[in-house]
C-alpha positions as CSV (number, residue, x, y, z in Angstrom):
1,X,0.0,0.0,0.0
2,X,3.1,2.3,-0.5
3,X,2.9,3.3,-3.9
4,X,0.1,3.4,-6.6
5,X,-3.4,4.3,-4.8
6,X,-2.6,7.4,-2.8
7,X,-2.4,9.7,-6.0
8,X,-6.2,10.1,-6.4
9,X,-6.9,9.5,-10.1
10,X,-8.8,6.0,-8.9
11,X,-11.2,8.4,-7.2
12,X,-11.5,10.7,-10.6
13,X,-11.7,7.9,-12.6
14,X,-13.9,5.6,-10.5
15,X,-15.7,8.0,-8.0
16,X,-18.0,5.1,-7.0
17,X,-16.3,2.2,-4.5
18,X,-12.9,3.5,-5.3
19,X,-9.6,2.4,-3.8
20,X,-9.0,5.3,-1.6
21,X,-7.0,5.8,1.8
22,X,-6.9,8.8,4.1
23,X,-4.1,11.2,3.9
24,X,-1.8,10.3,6.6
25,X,1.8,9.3,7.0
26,X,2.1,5.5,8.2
27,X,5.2,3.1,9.4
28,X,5.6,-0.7,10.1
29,X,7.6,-2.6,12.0
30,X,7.4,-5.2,9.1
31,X,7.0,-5.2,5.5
32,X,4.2,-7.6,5.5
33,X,1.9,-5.2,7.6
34,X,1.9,-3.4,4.3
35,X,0.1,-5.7,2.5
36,X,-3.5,-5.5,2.0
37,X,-5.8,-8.6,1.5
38,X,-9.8,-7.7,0.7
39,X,-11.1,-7.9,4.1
40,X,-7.8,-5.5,5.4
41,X,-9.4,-3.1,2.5
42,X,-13.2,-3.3,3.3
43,X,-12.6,-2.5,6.8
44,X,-10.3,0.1,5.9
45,X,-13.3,1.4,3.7
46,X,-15.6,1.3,6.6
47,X,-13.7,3.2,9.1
48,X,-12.7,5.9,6.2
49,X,-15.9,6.3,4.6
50,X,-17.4,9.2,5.9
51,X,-14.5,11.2,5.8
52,X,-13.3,10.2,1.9
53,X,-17.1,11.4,1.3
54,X,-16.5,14.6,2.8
55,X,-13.3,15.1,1.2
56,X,-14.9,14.0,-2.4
57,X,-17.5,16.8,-1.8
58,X,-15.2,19.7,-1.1
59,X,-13.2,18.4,-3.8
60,X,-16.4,18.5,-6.2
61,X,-17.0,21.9,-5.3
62,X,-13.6,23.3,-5.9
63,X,-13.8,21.7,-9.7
């Protein structure tokens, strides 16, 4: 989850049940708590939900 799906475009291109994480800075103690299976992303989705919303709308407004 280091590289790839923080730039946004998903969300541009796919605004609908996008791959998107939260703008934050992150560290591991391993490399493999990096890696993302489905259920790591749906719960990730969950918990950031309401927040990637209010980001898409203030976004949408600023377009």
């Amino acid at each position: 989850m280091t590289k790839y799906i923080y730039c946004g475009f998903y969300q541009k291109t796919y605004p609908f049940d996008a791959i998107m994480e939260g703008i934050f800075a992150f560290s591991t103690k391993t490399p493999e708590e990096l890696l993302y299976n489905k259920g790591k992303l749906f719960n990730n989705g969950d918990n950031w939900e309401a927040k990637i919303s209010t980001n898409t709308q203030a976004d949408y407004l600023h377009q």
